[in-house]
DRENBARO-797109 format. One record per residue: residue in three letters; x, y, z of N, C-alpha, C, CB in turn. Coordinates in nm, 4 decimals. Glycine has a CB too. Layout:
DRENBARO-797109
('Ala'; (X; Y; Z); (X; Y; Z); (X; Y; Z); (X; Y; Z))
...
end
This chain:
DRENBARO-797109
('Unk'; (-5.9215; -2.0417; 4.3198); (-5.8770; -1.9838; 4.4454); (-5.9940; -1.9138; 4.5133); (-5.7602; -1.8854; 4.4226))
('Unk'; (-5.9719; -1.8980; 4.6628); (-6.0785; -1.8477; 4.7416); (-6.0149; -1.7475; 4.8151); (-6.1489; -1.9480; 4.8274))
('Unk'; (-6.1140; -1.6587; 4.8748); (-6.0422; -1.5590; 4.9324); (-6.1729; -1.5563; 5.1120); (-6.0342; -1.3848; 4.7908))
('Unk'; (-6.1955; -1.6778; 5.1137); (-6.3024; -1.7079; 5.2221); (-6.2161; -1.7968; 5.3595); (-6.4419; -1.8171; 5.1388))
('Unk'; (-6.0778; -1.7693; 5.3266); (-6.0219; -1.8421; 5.4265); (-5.9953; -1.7770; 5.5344); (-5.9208; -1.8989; 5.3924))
('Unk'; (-5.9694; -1.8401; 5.6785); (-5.8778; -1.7691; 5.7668); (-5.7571; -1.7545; 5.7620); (-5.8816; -1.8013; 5.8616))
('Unk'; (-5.6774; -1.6519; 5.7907); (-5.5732; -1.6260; 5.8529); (-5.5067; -1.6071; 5.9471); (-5.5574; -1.5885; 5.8359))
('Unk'; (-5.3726; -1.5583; 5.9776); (-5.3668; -1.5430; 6.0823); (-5.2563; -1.4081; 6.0235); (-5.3358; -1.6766; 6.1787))
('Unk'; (-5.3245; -1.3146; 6.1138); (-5.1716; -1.1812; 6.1216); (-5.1503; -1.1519; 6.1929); (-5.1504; -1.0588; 6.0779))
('Unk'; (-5.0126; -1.0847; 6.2466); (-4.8974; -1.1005; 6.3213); (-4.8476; -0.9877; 6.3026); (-4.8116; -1.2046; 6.2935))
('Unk'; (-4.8389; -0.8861; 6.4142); (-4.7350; -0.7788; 6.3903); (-4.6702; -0.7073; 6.5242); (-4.8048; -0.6663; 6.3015))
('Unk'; (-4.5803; -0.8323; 6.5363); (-4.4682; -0.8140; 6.6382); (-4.4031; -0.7312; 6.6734); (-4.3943; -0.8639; 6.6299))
('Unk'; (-4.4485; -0.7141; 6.7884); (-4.3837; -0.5643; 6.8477); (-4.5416; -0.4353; 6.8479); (-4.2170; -0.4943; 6.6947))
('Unk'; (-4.6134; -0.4789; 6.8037); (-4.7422; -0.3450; 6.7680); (-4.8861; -0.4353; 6.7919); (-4.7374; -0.2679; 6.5546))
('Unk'; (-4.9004; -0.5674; 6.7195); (-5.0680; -0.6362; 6.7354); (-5.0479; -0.7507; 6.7189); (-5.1914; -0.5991; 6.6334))
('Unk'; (-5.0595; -0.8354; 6.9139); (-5.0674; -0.9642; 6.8892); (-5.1749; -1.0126; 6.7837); (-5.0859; -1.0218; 7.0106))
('Unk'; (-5.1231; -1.1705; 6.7258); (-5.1653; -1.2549; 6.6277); (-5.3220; -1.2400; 6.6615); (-5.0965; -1.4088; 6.6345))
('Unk'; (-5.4107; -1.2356; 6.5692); (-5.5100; -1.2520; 6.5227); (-5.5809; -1.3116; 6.3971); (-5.5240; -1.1755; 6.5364))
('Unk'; (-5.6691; -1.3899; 6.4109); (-5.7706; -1.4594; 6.3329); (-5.8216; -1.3711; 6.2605); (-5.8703; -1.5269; 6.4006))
('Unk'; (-5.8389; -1.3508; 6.1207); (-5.9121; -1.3175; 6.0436); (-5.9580; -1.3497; 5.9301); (-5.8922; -1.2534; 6.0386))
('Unk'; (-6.0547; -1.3054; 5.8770); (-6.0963; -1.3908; 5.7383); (-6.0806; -1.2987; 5.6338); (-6.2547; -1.4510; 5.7306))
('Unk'; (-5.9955; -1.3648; 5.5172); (-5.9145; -1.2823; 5.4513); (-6.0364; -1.1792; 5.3585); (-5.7976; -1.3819; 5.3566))
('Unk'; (-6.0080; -1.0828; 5.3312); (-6.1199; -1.0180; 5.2669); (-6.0399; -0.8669; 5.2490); (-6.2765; -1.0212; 5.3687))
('Unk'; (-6.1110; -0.7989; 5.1796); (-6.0520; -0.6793; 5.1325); (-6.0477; -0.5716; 5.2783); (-6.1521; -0.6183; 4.9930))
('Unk'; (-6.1377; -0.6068; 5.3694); (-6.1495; -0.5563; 5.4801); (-6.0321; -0.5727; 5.5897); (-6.2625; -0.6020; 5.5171))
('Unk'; (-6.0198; -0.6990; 5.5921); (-5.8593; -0.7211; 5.6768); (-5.7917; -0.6536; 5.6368); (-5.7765; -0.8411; 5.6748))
('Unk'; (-5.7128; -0.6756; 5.5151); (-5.6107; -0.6196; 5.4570); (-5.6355; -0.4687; 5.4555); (-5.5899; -0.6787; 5.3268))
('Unk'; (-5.7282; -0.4113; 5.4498); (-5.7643; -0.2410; 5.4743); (-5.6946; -0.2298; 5.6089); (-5.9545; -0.1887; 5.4869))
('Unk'; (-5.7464; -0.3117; 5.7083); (-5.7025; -0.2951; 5.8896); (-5.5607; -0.3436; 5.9025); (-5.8067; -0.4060; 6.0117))
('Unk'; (-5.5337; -0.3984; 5.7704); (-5.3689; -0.4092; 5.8595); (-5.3205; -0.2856; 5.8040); (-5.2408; -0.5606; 5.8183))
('Unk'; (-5.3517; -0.2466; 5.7020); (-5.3010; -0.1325; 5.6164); (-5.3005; -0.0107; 5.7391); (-5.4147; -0.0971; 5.4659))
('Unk'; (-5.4318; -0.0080; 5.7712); (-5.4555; 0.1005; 5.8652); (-5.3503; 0.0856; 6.0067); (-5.6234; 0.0931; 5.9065))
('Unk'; (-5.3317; -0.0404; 6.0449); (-5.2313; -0.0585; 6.2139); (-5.0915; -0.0001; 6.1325); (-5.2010; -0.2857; 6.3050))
('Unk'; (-5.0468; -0.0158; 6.0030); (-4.8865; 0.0092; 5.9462); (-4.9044; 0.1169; 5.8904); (-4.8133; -0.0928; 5.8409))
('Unk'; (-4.9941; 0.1648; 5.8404); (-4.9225; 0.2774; 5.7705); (-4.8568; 0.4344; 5.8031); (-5.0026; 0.2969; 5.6909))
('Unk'; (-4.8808; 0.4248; 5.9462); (-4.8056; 0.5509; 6.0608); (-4.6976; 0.5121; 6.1111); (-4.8841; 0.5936; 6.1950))
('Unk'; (-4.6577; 0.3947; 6.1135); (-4.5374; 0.3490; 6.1354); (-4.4338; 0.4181; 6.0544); (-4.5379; 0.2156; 6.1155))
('Unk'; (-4.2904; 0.4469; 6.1487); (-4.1641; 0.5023; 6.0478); (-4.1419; 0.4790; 5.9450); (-4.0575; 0.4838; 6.0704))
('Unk'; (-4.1158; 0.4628; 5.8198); (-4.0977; 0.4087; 5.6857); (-4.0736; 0.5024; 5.6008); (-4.2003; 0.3372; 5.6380))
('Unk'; (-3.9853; 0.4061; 5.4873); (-3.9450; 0.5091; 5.3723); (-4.0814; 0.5447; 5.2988); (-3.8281; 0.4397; 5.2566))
('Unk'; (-4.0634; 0.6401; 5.1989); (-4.1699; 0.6996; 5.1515); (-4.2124; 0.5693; 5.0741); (-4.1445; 0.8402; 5.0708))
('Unk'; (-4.0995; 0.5241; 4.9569); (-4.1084; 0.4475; 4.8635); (-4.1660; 0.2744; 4.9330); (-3.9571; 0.4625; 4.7895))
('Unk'; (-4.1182; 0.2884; 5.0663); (-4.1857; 0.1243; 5.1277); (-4.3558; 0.1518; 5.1589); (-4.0923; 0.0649; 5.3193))
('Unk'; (-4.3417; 0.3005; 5.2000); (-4.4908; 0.3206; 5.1948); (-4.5895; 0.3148; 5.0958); (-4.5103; 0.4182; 5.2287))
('Unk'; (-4.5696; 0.3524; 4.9659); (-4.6292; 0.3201; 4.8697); (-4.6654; 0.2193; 4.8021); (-4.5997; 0.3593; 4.8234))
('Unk'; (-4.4854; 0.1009; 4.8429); (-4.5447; -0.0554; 4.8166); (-4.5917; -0.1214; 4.8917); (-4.4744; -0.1417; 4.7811))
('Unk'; (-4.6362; -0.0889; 4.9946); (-4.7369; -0.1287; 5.1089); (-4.8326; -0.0996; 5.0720); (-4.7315; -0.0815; 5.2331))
('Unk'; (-4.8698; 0.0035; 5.0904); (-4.9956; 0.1004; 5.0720); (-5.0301; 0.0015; 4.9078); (-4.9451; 0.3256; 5.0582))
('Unk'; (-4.9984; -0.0618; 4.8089); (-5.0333; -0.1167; 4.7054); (-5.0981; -0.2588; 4.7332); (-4.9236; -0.1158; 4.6234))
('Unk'; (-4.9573; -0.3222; 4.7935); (-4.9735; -0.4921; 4.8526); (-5.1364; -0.4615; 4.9589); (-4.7788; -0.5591; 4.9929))
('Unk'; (-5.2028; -0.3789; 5.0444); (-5.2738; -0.3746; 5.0843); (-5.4082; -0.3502; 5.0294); (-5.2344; -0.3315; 5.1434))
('Unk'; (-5.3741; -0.2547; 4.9521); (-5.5013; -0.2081; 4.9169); (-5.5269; -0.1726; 4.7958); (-5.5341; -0.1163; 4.9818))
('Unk'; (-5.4132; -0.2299; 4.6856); (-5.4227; -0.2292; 4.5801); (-5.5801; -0.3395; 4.4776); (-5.2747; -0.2603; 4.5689))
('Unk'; (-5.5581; -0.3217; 4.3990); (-5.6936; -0.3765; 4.3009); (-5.7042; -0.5422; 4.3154); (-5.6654; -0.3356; 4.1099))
('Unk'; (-5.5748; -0.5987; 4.3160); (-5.5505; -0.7453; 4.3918); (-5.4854; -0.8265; 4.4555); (-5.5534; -0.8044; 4.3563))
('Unk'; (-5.5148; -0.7402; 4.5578); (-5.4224; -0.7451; 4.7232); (-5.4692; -0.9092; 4.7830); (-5.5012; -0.5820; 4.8745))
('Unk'; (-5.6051; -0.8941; 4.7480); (-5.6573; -1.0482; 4.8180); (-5.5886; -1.1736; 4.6940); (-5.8866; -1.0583; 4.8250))
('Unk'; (-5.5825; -1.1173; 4.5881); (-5.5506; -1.2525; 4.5041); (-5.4046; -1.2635; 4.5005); (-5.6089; -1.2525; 4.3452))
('Unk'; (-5.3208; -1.1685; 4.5941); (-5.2170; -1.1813; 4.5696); (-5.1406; -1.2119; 4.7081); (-5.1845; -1.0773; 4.4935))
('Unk'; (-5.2446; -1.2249; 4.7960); (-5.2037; -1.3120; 4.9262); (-5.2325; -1.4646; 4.9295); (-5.2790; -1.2563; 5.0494))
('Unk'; (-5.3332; -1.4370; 4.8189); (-5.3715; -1.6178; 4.8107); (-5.2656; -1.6748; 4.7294); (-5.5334; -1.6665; 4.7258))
('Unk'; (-5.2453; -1.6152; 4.6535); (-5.1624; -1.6767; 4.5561); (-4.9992; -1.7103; 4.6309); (-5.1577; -1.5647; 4.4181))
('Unk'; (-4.9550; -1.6047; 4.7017); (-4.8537; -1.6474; 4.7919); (-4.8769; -1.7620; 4.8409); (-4.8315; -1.5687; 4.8899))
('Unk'; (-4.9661; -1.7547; 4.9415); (-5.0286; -1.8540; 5.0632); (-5.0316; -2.0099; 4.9780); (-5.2222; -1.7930; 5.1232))
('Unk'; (-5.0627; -2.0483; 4.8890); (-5.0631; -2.0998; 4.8176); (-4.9230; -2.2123; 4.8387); (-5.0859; -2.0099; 4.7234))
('Unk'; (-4.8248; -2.1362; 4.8089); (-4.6869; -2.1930; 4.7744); (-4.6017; -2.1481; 4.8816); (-4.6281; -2.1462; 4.6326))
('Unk'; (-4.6421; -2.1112; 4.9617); (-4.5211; -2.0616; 5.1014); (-4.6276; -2.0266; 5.1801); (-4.3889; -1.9102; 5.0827))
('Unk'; (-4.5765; -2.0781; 5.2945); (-4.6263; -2.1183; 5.4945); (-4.6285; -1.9943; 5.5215); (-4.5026; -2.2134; 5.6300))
('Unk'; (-4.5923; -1.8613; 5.4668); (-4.6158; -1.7430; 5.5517); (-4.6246; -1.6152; 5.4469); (-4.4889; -1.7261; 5.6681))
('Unk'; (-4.6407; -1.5001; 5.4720); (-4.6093; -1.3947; 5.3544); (-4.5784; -1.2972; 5.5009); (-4.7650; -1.3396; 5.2097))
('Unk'; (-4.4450; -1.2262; 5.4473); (-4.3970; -1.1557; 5.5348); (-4.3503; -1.0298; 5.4896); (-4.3122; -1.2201; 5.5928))
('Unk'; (-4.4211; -0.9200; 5.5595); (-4.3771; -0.7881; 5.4678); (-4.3402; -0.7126; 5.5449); (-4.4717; -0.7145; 5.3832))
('Unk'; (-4.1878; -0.6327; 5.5714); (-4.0894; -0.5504; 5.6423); (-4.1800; -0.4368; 5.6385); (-3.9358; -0.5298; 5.5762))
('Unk'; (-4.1914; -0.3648; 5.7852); (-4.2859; -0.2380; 5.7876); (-4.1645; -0.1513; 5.8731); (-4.4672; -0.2616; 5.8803))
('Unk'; (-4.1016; -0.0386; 5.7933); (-4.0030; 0.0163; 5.8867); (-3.9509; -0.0953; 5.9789); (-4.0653; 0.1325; 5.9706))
('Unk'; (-3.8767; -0.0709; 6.1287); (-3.8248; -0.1890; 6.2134); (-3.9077; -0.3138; 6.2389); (-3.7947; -0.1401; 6.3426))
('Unk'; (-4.0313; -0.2962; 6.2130); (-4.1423; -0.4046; 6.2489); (-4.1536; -0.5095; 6.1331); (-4.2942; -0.3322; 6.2712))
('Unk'; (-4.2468; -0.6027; 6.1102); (-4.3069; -0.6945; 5.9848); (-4.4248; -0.7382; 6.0282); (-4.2220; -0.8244; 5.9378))
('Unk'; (-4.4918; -0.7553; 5.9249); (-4.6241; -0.7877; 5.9131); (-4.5949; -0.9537; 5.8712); (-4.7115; -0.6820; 5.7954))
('Unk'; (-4.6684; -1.0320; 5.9881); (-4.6743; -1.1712; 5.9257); (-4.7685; -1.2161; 5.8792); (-4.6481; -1.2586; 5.9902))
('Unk'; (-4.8501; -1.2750; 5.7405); (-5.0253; -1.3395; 5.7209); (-4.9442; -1.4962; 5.6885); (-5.1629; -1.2491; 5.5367))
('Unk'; (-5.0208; -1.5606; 5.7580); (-4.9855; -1.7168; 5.7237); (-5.1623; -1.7832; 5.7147); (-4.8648; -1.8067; 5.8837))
('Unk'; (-5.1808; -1.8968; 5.6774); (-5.3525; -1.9674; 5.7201); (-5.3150; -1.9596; 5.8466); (-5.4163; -2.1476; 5.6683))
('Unk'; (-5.4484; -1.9351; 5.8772); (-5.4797; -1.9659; 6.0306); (-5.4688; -2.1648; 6.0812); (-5.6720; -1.8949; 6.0522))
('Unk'; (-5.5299; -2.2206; 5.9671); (-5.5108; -2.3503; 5.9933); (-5.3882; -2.4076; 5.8634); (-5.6732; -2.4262; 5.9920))
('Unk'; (-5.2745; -2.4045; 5.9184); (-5.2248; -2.4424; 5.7984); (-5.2109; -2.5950; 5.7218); (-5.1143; -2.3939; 5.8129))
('Unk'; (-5.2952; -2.6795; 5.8075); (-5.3400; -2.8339; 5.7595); (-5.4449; -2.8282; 5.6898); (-5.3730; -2.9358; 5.8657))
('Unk'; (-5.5193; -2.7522; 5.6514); (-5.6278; -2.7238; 5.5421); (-5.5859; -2.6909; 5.4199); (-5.7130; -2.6215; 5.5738))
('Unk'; (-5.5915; -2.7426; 5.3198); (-5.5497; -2.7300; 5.1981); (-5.6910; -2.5866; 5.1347); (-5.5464; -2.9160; 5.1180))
('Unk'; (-5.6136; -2.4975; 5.0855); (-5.7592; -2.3593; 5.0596); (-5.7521; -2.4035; 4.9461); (-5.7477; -2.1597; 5.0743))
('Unk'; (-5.8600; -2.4026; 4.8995); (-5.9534; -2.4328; 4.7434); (-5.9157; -2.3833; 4.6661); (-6.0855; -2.4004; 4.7167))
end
């Protein structure tokens, strides 16, 4: 697995879709656009993990992998990461 791909994230209602290349750095910046958002304490913490936990990147690939999107409920909002090209098979 690689973690050199594009993506695409999505957070409807707060930050049109954007291109990014998946890296511990994205996932820091989405962390950073959600984590002031309304939310339970306890959704905050499993966010705050899925983001920026020890293997946040291997655990979006590994989704991405086997399902067209990974979608994570942020208070009323969601965070969408899908490939940016999803006709590219990632390594």
């Amino acid at each position: 697995m690689r973690a050199d791909h594009d993506i695409l994230v999505e957070i409807p209602g707060v930050k049109p879709p954007t291109i990014r290349v998946l890296d511990a750095s994205t996932l820091e910046a989405i962390w950073d656009s959600v984590r002031f958002l309304p939310m339970s304490r306890s959704q905050l913490q499993i966010l705050e993990r899925r983001f920026t936990g020890p293997c946040a990147e291997r655990d979006v690939i590994r989704h991405l992998a086997g399902n067209p999107a990974l979608v994570f409920p942020v208070g009323e909002y969601e965070v969408r990461i899908s490939w940016a090209n999803p006709t590219e098979e990632p390594a």
